[in-house]
C-alpha positions as CSV (number, residue, x, y, z in Angstrom):
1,X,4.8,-10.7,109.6
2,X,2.6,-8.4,107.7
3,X,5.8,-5.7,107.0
4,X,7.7,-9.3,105.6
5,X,4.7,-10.0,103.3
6,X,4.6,-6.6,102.1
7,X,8.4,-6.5,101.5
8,X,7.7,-9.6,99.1
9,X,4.6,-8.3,97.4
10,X,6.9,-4.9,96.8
11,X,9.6,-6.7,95.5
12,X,7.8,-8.8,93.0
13,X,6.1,-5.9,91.8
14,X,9.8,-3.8,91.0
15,X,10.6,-7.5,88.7
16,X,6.9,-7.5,86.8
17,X,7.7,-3.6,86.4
18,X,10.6,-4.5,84.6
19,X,9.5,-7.0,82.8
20,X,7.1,-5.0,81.2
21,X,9.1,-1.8,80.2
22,X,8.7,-0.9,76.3
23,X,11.1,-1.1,73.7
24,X,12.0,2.1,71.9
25,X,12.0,1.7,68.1
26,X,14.0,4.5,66.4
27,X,14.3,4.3,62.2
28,X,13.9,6.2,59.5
29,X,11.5,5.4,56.2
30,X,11.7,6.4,52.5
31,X,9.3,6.7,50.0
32,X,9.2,5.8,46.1
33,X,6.1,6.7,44.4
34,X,5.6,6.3,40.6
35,X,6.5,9.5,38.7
36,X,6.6,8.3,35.3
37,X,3.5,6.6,33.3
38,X,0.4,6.2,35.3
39,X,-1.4,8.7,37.6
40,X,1.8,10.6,38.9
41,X,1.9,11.0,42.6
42,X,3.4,13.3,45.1
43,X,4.4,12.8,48.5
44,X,6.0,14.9,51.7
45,X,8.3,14.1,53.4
46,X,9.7,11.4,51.1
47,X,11.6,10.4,53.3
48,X,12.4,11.0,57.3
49,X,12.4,10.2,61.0
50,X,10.2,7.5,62.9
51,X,10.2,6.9,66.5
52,X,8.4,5.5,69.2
53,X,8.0,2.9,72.2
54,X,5.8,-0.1,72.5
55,X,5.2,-2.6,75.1
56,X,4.5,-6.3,74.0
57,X,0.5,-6.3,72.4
58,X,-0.1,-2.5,72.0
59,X,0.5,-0.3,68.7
60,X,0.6,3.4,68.3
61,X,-0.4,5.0,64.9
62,X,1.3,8.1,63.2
63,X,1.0,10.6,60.3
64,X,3.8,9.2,58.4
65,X,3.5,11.0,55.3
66,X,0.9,13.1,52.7
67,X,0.1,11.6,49.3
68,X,-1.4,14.2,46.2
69,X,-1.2,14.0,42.8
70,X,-0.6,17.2,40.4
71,X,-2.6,16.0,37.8
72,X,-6.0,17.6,36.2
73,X,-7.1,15.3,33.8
74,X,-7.9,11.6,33.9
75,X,-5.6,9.8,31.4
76,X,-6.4,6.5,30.3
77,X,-2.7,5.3,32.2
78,X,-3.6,6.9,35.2
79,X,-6.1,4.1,35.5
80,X,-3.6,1.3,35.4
81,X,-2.4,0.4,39.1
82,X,0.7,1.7,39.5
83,X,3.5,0.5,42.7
84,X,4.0,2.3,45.8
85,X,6.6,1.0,48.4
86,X,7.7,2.5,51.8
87,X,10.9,1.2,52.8
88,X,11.7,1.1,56.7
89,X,14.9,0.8,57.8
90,X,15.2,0.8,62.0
91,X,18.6,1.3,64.0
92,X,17.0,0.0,67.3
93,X,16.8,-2.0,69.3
94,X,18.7,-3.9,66.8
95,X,19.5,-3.5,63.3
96,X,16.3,-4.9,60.8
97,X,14.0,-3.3,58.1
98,X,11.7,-4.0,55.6
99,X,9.4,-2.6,52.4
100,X,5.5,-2.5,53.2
101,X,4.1,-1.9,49.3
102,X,0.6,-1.0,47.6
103,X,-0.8,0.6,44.4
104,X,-1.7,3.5,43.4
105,X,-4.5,4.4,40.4
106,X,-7.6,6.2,40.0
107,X,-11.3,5.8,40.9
108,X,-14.1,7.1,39.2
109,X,-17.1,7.2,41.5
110,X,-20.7,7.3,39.6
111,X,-19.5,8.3,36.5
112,X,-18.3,11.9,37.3
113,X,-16.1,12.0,40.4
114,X,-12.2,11.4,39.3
115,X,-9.7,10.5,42.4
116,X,-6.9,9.2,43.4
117,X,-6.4,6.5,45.7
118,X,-3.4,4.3,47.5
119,X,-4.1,0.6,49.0
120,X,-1.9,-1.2,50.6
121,X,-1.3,-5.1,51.2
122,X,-1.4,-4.9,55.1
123,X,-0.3,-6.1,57.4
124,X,3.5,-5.7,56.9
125,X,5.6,-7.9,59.3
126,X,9.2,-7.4,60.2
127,X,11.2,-10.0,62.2
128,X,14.3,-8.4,64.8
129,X,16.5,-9.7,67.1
130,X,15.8,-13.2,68.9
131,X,12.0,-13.7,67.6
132,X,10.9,-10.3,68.2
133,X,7.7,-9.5,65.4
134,X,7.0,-6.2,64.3
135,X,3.7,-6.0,62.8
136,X,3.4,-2.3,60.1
137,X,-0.1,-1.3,59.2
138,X,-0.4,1.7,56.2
139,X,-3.8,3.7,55.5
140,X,-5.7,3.4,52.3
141,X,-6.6,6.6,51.3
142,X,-8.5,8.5,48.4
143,X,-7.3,12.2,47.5
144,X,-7.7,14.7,45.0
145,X,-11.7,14.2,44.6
146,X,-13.1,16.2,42.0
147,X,-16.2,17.0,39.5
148,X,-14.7,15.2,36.2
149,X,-11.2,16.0,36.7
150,X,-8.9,15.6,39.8
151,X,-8.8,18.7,41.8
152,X,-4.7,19.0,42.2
153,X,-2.5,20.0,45.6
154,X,-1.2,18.9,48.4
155,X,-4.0,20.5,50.1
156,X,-6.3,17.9,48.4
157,X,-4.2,15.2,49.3
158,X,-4.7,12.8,51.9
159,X,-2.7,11.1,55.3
160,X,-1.2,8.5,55.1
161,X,-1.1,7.1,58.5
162,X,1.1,4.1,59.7
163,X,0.2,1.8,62.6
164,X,2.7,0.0,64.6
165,X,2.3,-3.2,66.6
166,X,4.0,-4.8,68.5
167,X,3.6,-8.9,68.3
168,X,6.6,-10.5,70.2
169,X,8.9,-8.5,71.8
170,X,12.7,-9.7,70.8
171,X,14.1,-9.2,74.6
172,X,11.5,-9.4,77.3
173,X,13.0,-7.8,80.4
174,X,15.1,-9.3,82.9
175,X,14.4,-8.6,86.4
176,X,17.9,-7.0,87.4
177,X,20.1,-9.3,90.3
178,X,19.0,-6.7,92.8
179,X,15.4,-7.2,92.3
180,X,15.5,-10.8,92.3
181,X,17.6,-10.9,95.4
182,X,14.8,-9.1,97.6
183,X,12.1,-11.0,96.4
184,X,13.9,-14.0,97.4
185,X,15.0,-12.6,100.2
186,X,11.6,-11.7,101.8
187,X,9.8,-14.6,100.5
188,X,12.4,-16.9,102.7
189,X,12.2,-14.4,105.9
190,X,8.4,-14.9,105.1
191,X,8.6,-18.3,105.4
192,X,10.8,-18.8,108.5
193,X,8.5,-16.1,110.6
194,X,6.2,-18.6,109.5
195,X,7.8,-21.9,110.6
196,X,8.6,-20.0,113.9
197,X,4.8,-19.2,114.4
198,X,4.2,-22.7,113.7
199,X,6.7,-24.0,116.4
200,X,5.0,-21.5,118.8
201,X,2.1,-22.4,118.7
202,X,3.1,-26.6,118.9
203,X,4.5,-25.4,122.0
């Protein structure tokens, strides 16, 4: 009885196990950053790889790419907010993209420290497949701090980080025939040891 019940319990662990497996996301994402009027700004890689696997709930965060600016001075257009966008584009598990976009203009803190800064309108939400909801998070971010000027570089540049959640899941798995099979399957020899015990002990 006890090796019947335990057949059950194992199989019906094998079809949650599946059900929960993560989705592997694998896309690419592109940057455009204004280079003309404005504060200029500088980013690496513009453009490039992004991968990773999510189960429904959870989110993982990555460097996605650094932001600078090669600018000394403070200009009076580099304080006019000028527009960022990073486009993502993902091949699985199916076919969808999308543009999360922000600003980008200069701070002056207390009257003598120049920076840059980025800020995004978060959250970013991309739909896939049948109702899956992919939720895209990017990091503000201040860079090139300095004493009345910017202090220019990459290596006075910030992150910019992206975090990635994942809200529905588009196909939840599907136990496979298999697994279905011997959890049936040892849920009805369960119950006939059962109806046998039964008839026992009436006897």
């Amino acid at each position: 009885m006890r090796i019947l019940l335990s057949l059950a319990a194992t199989a019906a662990a094998v079809c949650i196990g599946t059900v929960a497996n993560a989705t592997a996301f694998v896309g690419t994402f592109d940057v455009t950053a204004n280079q003309g009027s404005g504060l200029i700004i500088n980013t690496a890689p513009d453009n490039g790889p992004v991968s990773f696997n999510l189960t429904q709930g959870n989110s993982t965060t990555v460097d996605l790419f650094d932001i600078w600016t090669p600018e000394t001075a403070v200009n009076p257009d580099d304080l006019v907010a000028q527009p960022i966008s990073v486009a993502f584009n993902f091949t699985l598990p199916t076919g969808f993209g999308g543009s999360a976009g922000g600003s980008t203009d200069t701070n002056i803190v207390l009257g003598i420290f120049d920076q840059g800064a980025v800020n995004w309108t978060n959250p970013t939400t991309l739909n896939f497949g049948n109702g899956g909801v992919l939720q895209i998070s990017l990091s503000n971010e201040t860079f090139n701090t300095g004493f009345l000027s910017f202090t220019p570089g990459q290596h006075n540049g910030a992150d910019v980080y992206a975090t990635f959640k994942l809200v529905h899941d588009s196909l939840p798995g599907v136990p496979e025939p298999a697994s279905w099979a011997l959890m049936i399957g040892g849920f009805g020899m369960a119950g006939a040891a059962l109806r046998r015990r039964r008839q026992a002990v009436a006897a």
